[in-house]
N, C-alpha and C positions, 0 to 999 in steps of 0.2 A: 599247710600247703600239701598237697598231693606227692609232693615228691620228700617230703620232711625236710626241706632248703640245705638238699644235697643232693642237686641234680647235675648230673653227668657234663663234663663239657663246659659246663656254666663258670665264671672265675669272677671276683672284686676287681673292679675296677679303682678301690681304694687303698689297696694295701701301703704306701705308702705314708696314710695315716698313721699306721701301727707302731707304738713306741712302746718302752718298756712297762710294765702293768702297775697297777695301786695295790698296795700290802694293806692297808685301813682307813675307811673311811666311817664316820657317826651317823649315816644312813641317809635314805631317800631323802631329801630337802626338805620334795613337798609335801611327804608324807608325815613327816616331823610338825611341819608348819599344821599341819590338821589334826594330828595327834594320832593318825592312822600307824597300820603296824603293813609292812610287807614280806613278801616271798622271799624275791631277790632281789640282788643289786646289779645295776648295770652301770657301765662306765662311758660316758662318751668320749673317747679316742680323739674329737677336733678338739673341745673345748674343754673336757674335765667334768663336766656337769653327772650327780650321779643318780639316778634315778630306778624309779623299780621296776620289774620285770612284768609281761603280759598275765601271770597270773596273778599277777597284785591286785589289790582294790584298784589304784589311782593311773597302774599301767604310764607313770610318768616316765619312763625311759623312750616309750612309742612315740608318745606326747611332746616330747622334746623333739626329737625326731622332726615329726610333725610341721613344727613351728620356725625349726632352726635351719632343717636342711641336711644335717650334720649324719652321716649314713652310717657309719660305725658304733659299736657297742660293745667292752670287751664285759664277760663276765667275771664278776668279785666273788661269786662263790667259792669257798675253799674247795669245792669236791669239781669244779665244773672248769676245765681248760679251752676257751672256744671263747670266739669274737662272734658278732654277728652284723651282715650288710644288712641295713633297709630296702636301699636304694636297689643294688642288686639281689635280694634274696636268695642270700648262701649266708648258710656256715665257716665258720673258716675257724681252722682245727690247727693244733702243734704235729707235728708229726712226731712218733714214737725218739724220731733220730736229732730233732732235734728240740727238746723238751722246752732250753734255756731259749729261743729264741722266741720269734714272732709266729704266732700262725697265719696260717696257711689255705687256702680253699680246697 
């Protein structure tokens, strides 16, 4: 996106999804199921479902998306803290202040 999906102004209309995060999961479902390897992991926020990230091969986290409706994403990466909307296209970040909670747009 033009604006790297932190544009000014713009906010989720989901946060309310947002619960507390996943410590481990055994990886991409469907990339398992194919014997494929991924990037990252993403987590869907309505349903649990965990899928890989747009730089994967199988991009199953989009994919879900997709098919389900389901707008939210948080990331499993150890290095990476940030959700991500589909639906509305943003970011949504911890703030410094509040590290242990939900983020934030």
């Amino acid at each position: 996106m033009p604006d790297g999906g932190r544009p000014n102004g713009r906010s989720c209309a989901h946060l309310q999804l947002l619960g507390p995060g996943v410590t481990q999961v055994a990886g991409c479902t469907d990339c398992l199921s194919r014997g494929w390897r991924w990037v990252r992991l993403r987590l869907c926020v309505t349903c649990g479902h965990v899928g890989c990230c747009d730089s994967s091969r199988g991009m199953h986290a989009h994919d879900h998306y997709m098919r389900s409706g389901h707008p939210v994403v948080l990331s499993l990466a150890s290095d990476e803290d940030w959700a991500w909307c589909f639906a509305d296209q943003v970011f949504l970040t911890r703030s410094r202040e509040c590290r242990s909670g939900h983020p934030r747009p």
